[in-house]
C-alpha positions in Angstrom: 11.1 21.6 40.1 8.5 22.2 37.8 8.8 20.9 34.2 7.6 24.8 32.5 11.0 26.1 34.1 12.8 23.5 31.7 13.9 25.0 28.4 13.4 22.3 26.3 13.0 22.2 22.2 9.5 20.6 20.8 10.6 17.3 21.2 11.0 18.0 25.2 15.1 17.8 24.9 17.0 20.0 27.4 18.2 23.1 25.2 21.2 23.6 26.9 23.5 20.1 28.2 25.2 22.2 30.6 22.0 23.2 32.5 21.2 19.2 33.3 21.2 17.6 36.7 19.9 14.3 38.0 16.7 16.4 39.0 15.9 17.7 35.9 16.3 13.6 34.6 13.9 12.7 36.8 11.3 15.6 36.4 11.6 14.4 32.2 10.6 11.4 33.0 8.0 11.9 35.8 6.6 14.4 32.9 6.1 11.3 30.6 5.0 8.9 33.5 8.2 7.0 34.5 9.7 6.8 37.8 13.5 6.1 37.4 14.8 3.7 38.8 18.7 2.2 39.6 17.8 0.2 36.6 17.3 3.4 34.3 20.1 5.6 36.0 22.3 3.0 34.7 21.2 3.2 31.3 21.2 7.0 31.4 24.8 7.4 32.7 25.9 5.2 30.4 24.0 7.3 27.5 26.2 10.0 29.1 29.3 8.8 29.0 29.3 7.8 25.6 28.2 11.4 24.5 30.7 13.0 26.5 33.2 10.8 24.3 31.7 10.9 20.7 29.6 13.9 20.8 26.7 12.0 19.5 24.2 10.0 21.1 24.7 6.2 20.1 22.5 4.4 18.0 20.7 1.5 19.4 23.4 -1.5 18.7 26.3 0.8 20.2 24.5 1.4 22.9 23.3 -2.5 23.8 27.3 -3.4 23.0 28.3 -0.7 25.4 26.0 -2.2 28.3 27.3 -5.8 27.5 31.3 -4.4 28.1 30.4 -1.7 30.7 27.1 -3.7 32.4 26.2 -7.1 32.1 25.5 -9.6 29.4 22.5 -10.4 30.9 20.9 -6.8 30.2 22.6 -5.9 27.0 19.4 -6.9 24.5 16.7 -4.4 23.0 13.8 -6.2 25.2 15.2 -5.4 28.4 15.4 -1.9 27.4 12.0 -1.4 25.7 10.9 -2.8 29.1 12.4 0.5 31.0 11.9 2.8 28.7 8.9 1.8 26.3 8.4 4.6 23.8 12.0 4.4 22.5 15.5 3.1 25.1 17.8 5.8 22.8 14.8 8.6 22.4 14.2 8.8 26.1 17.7 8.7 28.0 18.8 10.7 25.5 16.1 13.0 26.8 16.7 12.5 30.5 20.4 12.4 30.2 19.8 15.9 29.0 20.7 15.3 25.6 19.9 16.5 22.4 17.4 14.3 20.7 19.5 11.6 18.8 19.9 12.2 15.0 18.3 9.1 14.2 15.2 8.5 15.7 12.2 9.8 14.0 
């Protein structure tokens, strides 16, 4: 898959969150340099499931909170997150959860 056949808005979110698989995730990301690992998937599902049940992507506290019931204590800080996904943990598996970018990142 080649990332031009992605309809994406001009912050390179998908347009439409129906049209997302787990191969347009990972073309996103291989657009912006990362290579996904099990360690990101988990993050991005998550990301998922809490949009699929608020409609809104969560902000970064709800989202650290939701790792430390759904994960592990042991991953649920802002560090371990910057570490996968350096330019912003919300911004970008937002993005490669195919969702919209979140309301409250710049």
């Amino acid at each position: 898959m080649e990332i031009n056949s992605i309809e994406c808005d001009d912050n390179g979110h998908l347009l439409d969150f129906d049209k997302w698989s787990i191969e347009i995730g990972e073309c996103l990301a291989q657009f912006d340099g990362i290579t996904l690992t099990t360690q990101h998937w988990q993050i991005i599902n998550l990301v998922r499931e809490i949009y699929l049940e608020t409609e809104t992507t969560p902000p970064m506290r709800l989202l650290i909170k939701a790792i430390k019931n759904s994960l592990s204590n042991n991953i649920a800080n802002s560090r371990y997150l910057y570490q996968l996904f350096p330019e912003g943990p919300v911004r970008l598996a937002s993005k490669y959860a195919g969702l919209p970018k979140p309301k409250h990142c710049l």
